[in-house]
N, C-alpha and C positions, 0 to 999 in steps of 0.2 A: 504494500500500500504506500503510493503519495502521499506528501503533505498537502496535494493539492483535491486528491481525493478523500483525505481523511478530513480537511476545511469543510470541503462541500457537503458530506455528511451531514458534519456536525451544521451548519450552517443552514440545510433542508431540514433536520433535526427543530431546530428551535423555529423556523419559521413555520413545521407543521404542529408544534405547541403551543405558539401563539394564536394559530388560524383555530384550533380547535380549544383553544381559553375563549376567543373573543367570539364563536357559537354558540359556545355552553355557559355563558354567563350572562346574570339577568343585572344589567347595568342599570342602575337607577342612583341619580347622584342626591335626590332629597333622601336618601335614607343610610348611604354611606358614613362613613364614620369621618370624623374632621382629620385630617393629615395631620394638621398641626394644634394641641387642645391645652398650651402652656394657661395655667390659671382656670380652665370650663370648669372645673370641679368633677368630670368625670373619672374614675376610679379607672387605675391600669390593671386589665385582663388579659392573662393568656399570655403574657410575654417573658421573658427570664426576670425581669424586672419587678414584673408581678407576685411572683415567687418566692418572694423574699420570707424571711421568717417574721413571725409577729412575735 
């Protein structure tokens, strides 16, 4: 194998996981979560961070 075929793989690779993310997903941006919620008050879930001990 090429690097030039092993590029193009990986490269068909990710553009048919994108094509099949942006299918299979139900995009709605009123109910997404804020990107950025410095000060919202809402509680971090689900993340390493979240995790912490109490």
């Amino acid at each position: 194998m090429t690097r030039k075929f092993t590029a193009s793989l990986a490269i068909a690779f990710l553009a048919t996981l994108i094509l099949f993310d942006q299918a299979t997903a139900e995009l709605n941006p009123y109910q997404a979560p804020p990107a950025f919620a410095f000060g919202s008050g809402l509680a971090s879930a689900g993340g390493f961070c979240g995790a912490l001990p109490q």
